[in-house]
C-alpha positions as CSV (number, residue, x, y, z in Angstrom):
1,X,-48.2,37.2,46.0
2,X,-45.4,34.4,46.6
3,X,-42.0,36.0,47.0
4,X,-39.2,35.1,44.0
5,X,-37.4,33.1,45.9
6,X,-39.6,30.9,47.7
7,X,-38.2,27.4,46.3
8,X,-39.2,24.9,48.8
9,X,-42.4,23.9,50.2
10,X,-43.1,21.2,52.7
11,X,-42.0,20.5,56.3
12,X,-43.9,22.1,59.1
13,X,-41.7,24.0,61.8
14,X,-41.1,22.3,64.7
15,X,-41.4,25.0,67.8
16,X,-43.5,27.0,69.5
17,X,-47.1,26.0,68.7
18,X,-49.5,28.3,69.1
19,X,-53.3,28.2,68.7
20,X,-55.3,31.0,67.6
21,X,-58.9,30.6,67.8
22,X,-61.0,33.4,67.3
23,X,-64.4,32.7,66.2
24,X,-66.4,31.1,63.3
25,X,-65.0,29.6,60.0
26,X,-65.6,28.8,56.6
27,X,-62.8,27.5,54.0
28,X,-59.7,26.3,54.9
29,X,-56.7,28.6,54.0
30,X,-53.9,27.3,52.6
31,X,-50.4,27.4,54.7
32,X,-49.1,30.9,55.0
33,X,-45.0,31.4,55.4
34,X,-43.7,34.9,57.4
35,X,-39.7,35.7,57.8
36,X,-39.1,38.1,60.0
37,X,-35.8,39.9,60.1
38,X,-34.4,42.6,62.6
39,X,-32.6,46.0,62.1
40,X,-30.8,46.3,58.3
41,X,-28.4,49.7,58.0
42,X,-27.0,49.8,54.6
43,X,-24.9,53.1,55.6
44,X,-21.3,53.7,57.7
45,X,-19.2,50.4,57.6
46,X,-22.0,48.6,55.9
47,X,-22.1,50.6,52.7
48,X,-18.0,50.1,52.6
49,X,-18.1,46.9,53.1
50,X,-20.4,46.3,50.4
51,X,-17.7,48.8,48.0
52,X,-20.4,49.0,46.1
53,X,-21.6,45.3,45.6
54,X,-25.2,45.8,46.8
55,X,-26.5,42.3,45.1
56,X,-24.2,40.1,46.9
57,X,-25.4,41.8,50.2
58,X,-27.5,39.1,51.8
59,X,-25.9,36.3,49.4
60,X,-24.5,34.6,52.7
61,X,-28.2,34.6,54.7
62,X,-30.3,34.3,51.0
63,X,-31.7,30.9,51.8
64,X,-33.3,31.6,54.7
65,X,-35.7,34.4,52.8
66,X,-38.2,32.2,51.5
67,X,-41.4,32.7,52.4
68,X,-45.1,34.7,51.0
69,X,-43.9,37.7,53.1
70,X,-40.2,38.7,54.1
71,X,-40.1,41.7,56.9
72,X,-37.1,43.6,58.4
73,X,-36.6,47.0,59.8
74,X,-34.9,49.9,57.5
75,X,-32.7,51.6,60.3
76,X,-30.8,54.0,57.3
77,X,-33.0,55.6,54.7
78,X,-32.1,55.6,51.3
79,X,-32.1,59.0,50.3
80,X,-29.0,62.2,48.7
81,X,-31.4,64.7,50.2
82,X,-29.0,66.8,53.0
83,X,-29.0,65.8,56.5
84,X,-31.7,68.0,58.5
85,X,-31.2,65.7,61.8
86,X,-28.9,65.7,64.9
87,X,-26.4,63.0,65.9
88,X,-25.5,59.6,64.2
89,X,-26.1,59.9,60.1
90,X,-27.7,57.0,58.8
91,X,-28.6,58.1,55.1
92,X,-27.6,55.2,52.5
93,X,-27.0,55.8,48.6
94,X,-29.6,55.2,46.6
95,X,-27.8,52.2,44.9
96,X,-28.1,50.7,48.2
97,X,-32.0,49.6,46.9
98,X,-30.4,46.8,44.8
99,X,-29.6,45.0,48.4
100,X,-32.8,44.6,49.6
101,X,-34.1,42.4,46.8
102,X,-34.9,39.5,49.4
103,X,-37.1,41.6,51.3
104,X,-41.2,41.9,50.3
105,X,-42.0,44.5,53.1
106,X,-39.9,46.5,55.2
107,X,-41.2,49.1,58.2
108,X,-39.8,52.4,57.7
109,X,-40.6,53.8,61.0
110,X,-37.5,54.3,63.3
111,X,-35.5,57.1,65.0
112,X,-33.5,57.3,61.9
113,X,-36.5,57.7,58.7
114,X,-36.0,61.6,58.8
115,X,-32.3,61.4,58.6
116,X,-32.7,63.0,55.2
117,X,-36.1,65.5,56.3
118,X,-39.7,64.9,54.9
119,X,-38.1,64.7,51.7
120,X,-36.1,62.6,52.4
121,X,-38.5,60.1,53.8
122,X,-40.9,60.4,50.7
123,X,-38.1,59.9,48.4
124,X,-37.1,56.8,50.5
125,X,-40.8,54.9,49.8
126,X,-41.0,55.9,46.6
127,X,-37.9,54.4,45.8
128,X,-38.4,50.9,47.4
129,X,-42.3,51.3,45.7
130,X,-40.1,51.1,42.4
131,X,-38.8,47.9,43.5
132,X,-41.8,46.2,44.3
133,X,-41.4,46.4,48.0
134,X,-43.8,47.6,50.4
135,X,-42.8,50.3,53.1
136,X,-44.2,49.8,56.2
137,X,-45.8,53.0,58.5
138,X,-48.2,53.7,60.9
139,X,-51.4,53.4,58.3
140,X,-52.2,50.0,57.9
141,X,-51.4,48.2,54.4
142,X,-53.9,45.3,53.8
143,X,-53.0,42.4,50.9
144,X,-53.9,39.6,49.9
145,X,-51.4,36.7,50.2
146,X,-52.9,32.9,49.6
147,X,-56.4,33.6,50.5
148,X,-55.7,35.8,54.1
149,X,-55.9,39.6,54.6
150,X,-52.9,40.6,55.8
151,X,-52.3,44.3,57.7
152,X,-49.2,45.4,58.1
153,X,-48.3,48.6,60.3
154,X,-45.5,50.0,62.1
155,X,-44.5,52.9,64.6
156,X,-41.5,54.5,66.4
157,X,-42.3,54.2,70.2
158,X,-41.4,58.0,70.6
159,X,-43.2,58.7,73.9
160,X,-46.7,58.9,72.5
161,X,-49.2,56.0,73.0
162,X,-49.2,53.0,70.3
163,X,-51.7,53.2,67.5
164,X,-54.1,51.1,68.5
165,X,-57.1,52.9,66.9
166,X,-55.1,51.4,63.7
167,X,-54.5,47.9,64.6
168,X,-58.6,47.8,65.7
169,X,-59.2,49.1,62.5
170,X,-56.6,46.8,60.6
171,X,-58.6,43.8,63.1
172,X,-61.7,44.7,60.9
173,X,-60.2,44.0,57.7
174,X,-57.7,41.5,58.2
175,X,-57.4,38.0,59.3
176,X,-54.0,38.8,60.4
177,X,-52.6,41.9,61.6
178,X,-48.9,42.4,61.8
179,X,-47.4,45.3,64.0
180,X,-44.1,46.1,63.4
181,X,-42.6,48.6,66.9
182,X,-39.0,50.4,66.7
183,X,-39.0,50.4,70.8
184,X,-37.3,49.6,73.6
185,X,-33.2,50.6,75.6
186,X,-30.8,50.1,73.1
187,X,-28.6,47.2,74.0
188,X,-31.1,46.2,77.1
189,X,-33.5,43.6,78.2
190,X,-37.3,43.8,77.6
191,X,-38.4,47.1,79.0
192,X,-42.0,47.7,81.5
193,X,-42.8,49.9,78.5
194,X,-42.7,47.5,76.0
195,X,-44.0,44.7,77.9
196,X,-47.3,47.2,78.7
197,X,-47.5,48.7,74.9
198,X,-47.5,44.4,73.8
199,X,-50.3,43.8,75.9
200,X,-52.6,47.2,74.3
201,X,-51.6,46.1,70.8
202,X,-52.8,42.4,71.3
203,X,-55.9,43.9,73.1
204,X,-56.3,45.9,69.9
205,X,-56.0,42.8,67.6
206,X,-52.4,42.5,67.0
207,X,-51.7,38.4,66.0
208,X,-47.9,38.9,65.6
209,X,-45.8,42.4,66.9
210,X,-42.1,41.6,65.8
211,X,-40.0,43.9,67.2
212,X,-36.6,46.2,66.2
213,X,-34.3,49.1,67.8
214,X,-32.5,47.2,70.9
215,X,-30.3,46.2,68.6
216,X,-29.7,43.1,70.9
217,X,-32.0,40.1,70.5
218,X,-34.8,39.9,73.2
219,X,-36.8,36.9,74.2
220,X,-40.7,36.4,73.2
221,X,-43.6,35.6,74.6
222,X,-47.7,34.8,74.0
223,X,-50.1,37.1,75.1
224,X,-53.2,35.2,74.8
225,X,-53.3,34.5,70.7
226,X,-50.9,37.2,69.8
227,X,-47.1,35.6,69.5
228,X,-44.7,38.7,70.5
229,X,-41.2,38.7,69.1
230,X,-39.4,41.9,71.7
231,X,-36.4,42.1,69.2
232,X,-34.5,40.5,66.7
233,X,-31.3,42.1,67.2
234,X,-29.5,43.7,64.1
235,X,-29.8,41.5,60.7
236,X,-27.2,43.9,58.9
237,X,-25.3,46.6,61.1
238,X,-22.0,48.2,61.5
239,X,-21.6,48.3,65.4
240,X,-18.9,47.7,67.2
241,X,-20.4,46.0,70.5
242,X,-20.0,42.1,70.1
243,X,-23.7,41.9,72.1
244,X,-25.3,43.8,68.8
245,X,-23.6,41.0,66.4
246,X,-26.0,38.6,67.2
247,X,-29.2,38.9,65.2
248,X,-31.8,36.1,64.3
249,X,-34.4,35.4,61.2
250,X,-37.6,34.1,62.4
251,X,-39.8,32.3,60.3
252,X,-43.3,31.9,61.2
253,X,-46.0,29.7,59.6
254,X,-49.7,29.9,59.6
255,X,-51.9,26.3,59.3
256,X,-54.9,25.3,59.2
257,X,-56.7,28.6,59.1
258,X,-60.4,27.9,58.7
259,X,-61.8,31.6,57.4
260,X,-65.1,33.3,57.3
261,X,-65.2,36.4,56.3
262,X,-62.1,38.6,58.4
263,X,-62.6,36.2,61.0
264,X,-60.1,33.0,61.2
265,X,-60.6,29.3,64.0
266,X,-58.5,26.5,64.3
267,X,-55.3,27.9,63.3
268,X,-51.7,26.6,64.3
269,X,-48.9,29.1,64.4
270,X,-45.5,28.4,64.4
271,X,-41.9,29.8,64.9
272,X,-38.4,28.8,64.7
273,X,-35.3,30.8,64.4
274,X,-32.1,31.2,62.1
275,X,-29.2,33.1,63.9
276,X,-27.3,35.2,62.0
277,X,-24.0,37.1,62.7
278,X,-23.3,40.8,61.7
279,X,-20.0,42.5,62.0
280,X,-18.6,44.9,60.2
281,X,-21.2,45.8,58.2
282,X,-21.7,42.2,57.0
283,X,-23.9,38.8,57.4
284,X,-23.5,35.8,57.6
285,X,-25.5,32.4,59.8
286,X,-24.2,32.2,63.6
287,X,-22.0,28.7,64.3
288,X,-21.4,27.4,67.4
289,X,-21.6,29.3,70.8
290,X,-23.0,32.5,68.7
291,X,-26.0,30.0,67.4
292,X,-27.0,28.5,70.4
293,X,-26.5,32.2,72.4
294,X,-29.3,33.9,69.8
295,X,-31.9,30.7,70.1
296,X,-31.2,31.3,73.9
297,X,-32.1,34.7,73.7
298,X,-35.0,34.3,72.2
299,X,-36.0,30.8,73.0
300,X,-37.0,29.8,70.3
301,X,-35.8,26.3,68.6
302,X,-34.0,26.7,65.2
303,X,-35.4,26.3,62.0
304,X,-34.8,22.5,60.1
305,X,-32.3,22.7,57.7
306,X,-31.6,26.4,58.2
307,X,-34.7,27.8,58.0
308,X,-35.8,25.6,54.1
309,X,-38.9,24.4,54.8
């Protein structure tokens, strides 16, 4: 599966090489293209300031989604089922569906997913199932996308340990295995916590854990072959603190992968960044001070061209 708008193939990106060498190859995979996107809320401000123009919502950012997989974080469910929850409302109209059309996967385990109850939660995937994109949980999904196994998962870090009986078993069936957290202080650094839950899930056989629910961009690291993006801040958000305006598109690119069965050598992986601005419930690319801030934060080195490759 090659996402709709993936235009342009070609130059490699230009930061933060990794090597992942596991063990014994066979064919040689063809390159493999990940965006990666922090929190989206299509609620509040956001939903007001769209007045109803959910199409046009990423139109300022829409160049920077090309890729064979395109991942965020669904902060505000999309669901008219009552509110059964406590505190901040983040239930968006179903209409809202039509904004996400740059997206192929997006992980729909966070503090806010039962906004709207159970019911409220399984009318939210069913929903984005009817328009072709994938929701993201804590049972592994495993596709196919230009010869690789892909396994996708995701959690909310509520207190109970990470599912790494998942990501091992993902490990066995994928030659990549993508965890997607909601952890971490809101509008803090990198936490002990998620520092020591990064470690277990690359233990487990994580190859990439990107990050959401700081809602402030957070730096990365490499722990052994697994590259670990903390947070990418807030890609689409209505808040009103100037440090959760800042938010970041990573693309990530997969080389070189010689595969043998669910095993992978040889590979080269790597990752640049796009910054992106949010405020009021709108997006558009970071200038200036607020781009070099966000590739700063994460340091990272920005994507050629804006993130075409």
């Amino acid at each position: 599966m090659i996402h709709p708008d993936l235009r342009h193939v070609g130059r490699s990106l230009a930061a933060c090489l990794l090597a992942v060498g596991l063990t014994s190859g066979g064919r040689e995979a063809p390159p493999f293209t990940l965006v990666l996107a922090g929190d989206i809320n299509l609620a509040r401000g956001a939903a007001r300031a769209q007045d109803q123009h959910w199409p046009d919502t990423f139109g300022a950012v829409r160049e920077v989604f090309q890729g064979d997989l395109v991942l965020a974080n669904l902060e505000s469910p999309l669901t008219d089922q009552p509110k059964v929850t406590a505190g901040i409302d983040l239930r968006a109209p179903l209409a809202a569906v039509q904004a996400l059309t740059p997206f192929t996967h997006l992980s729909v385990e966070n503090n806010h997913a039962l906004d709207g109850g159970e019911r409220g939660q399984h009318q939210n995937m069913l929903l984005l199932r009817a328009q072709q994109l994938t929701p993201v949980t804590r049972q592994p999904v495993v596709q196919s996308f230009r010869g690789l196994n892909v396994a996708l998962l995701s959690y909310l870090d509520d207190g109970s340990p990470p599912p790494l009986a998942q990501v091992q078993a993902a490990r066995q069936q994928a030659h990549i295995v993508i965890v997607m957290p909601h952890w971490g202080a809101e509008y803090n650094a990198v936490t002990t916590r998620q520092r020591t839950q990064a470690r277990l899930l690359a233990q487990a056989g994580a190859t990439l854990i990107v990050g959401s629910g700081p809602h402030v961009l957070q730096g990365h690291e490499r722990i052994g072959d697994t590259l670990v993006l903390y947070s990418l801040g807030n890609l689409l958000f209505d808040q009103p603190y100037p440090e959760a305006w800042l938010g970041a598109v990573v693309r990530v690119q997969f080389r070189g992968a010689q595969v043998g069965g669910t095993q992978v050598k040889g590979t080269q992986l790597s990752a640049c960044a796009v910054p992106t601005l949010t405020r009021s419930g709108r997006v558009a690319l970071a200038q200036g001070l607020n781009f070099q801030k966000a590739l700063s934060r994460l340091n990272l080195q920005s994507c050629p061209k804006q993130g075409r490759m």
